[in-house]
C-alpha positions in Angstrom: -88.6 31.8 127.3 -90.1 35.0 126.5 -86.3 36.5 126.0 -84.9 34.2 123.8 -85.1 34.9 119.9 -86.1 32.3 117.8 -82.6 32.0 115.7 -83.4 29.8 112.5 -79.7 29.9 112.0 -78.3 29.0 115.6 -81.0 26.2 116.0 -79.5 25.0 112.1 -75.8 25.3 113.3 -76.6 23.7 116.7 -78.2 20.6 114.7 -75.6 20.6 112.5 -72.9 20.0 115.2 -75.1 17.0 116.9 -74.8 15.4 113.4 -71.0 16.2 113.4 -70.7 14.4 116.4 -72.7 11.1 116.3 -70.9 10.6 112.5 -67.9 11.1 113.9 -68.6 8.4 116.9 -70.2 6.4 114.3 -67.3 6.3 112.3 -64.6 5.9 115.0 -66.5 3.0 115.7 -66.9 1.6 112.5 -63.3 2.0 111.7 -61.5 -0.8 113.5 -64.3 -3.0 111.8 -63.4 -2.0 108.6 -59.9 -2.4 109.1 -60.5 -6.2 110.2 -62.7 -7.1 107.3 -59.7 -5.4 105.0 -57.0 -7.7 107.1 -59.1 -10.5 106.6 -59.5 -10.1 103.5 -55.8 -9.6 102.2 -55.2 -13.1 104.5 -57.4 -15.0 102.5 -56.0 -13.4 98.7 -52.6 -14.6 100.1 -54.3 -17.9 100.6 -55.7 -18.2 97.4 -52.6 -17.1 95.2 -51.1 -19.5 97.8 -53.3 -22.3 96.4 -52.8 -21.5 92.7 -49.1 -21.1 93.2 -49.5 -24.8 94.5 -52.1 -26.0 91.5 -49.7 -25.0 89.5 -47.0 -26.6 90.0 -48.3 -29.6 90.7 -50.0 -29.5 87.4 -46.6 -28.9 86.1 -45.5 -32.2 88.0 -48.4 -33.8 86.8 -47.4 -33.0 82.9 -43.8 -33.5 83.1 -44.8 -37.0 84.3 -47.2 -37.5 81.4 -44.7 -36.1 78.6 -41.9 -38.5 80.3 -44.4 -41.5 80.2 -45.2 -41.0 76.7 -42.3 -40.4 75.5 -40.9 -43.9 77.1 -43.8 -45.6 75.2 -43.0 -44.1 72.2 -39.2 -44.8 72.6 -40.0 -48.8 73.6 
């Protein structure tokens, strides 16, 4: 032990690498998470502009039904 310098900047550099690393493991794990949660959560947009789509037209059923009603009553 007696033969080795005490390098600040090695012992820095080495340190800095071990953090490299484990982000880099960290994130190569993290990123098929991330891309499910971002799958997941274009299906469910889809599924709610889906649903509006479908509110709306049957609101437009709904008030095409209404105008043809009331204009029979006012007709009669």
């Amino acid at each position: 032990m007696a033969d080795r310098n005490f390098d600040a900047g090695g012992m820095a550099r080495e340190q800095q690498g071990r953090m490299a690393a484990s982000t880099a493991i960290w994130l190569n794990a993290f990123r098929p998470m991330m891309q499910f949660q971002v799958s997941m959560l274009r299906l469910w947009a889809g599924n709610i502009e889906s649903l509006a789509q479908n509110c709306e037209k049957g609101l437009d059923t709904i008030s095409s039904t209404v105008e043809h009603e009331w204009e029979q009553q006012r007709a009669a």
